[in-house]
Every structure is written in C-alpha cells, then in structure tokens.
C-alpha positions in Angstrom: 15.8 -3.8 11.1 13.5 -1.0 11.0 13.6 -1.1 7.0 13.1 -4.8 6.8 10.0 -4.2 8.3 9.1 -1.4 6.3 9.3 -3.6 3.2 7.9 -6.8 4.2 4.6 -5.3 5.0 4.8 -2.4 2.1 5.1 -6.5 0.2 2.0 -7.7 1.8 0.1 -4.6 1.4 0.9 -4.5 -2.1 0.0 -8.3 -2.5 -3.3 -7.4 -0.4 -4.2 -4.2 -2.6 -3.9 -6.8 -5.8 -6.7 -9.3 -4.4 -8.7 -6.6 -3.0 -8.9 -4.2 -6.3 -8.9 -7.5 -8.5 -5.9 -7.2 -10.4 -3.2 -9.8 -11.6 -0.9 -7.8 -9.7 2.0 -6.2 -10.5 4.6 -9.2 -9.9 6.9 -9.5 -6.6 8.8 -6.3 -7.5 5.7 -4.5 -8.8 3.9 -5.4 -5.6 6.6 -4.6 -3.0 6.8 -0.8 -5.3 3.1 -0.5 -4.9 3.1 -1.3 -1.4 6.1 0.6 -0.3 4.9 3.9 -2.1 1.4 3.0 -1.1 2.4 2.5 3.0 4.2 6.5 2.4 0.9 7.8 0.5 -1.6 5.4 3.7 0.5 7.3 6.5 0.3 11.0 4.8 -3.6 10.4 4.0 -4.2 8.6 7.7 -2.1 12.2 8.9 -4.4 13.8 6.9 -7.6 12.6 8.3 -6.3 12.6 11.5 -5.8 9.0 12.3 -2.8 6.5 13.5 -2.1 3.1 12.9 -0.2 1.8 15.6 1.8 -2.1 15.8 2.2 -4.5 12.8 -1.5 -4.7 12.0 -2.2 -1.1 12.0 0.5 -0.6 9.9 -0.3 -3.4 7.4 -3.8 -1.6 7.4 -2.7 2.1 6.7 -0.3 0.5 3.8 -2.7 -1.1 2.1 -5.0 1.9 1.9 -1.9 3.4 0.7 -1.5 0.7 -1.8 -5.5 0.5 -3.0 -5.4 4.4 -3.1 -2.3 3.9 -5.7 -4.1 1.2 -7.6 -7.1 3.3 -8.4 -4.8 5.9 -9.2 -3.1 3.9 -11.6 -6.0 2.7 -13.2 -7.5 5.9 -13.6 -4.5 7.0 -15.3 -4.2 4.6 -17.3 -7.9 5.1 -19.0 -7.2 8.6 -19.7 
C-alpha cells in the first residue's frame, strides 16, 4: 500500500512542480517520473538540510521540492 502512496503523491508533486515552474508538463507518465524521482532527490536534500516532512502533506511538500529541484535541473541542461 505503501508504494501506492508513494506514487500518487510523487503524481501530484510532479503535476504541482509543472504549474509552479510554468511548464506544459511532461504528460501523466512524464509527471509521475518527475515526481517520483523528484520525492527521492526532496527527501535526500530535506536530509541534507536537516529537515523532515512528516504525514501526507509534508510529504507532498518535500516531493515537490524534489520535483521543482528536477525541473530546473532539466532546464538548465537542456540550454547547455
């Protein structure tokens, strides 16, 4: 159940990370990648800084740091 979870809000926090950085998005696929790999890269930088996201909302939060994090990433990398 655990991984259910895990995608539905890596899905929303890819979604979220789409209208917040302005893009079209990536699609539904594109957006559940983006928000899965961004909810990994939100808990190792929220680790990092010392912080913790704790219950659904916390978690949605982290992930779409993740998720914005990625974007810009992607869009840097994309120019060069």
């Amino acid at each position: 159940m655990h991984i259910f979870w895990f995608l539905l809000i890596g899905l929303a926090a890819g979604w979220l990370a789409g209208q917040i950085m302005k893009g079209g998005g990536f699609g539904l696929i594109g957006d559940l990648v983006v928000g899965v790999i961004g909810a990994l890269l939100g808990g190792f930088l929220f680790d990092l800084f010392g912080l913790h996201a704790t219950g659904l909302l916390g978690n949605l939060v982290m992930a779409t740091v993740g998720a914005i994090v990625l974007i810009a990433l992607l869009r840097v990398g994309k120019r060069a």
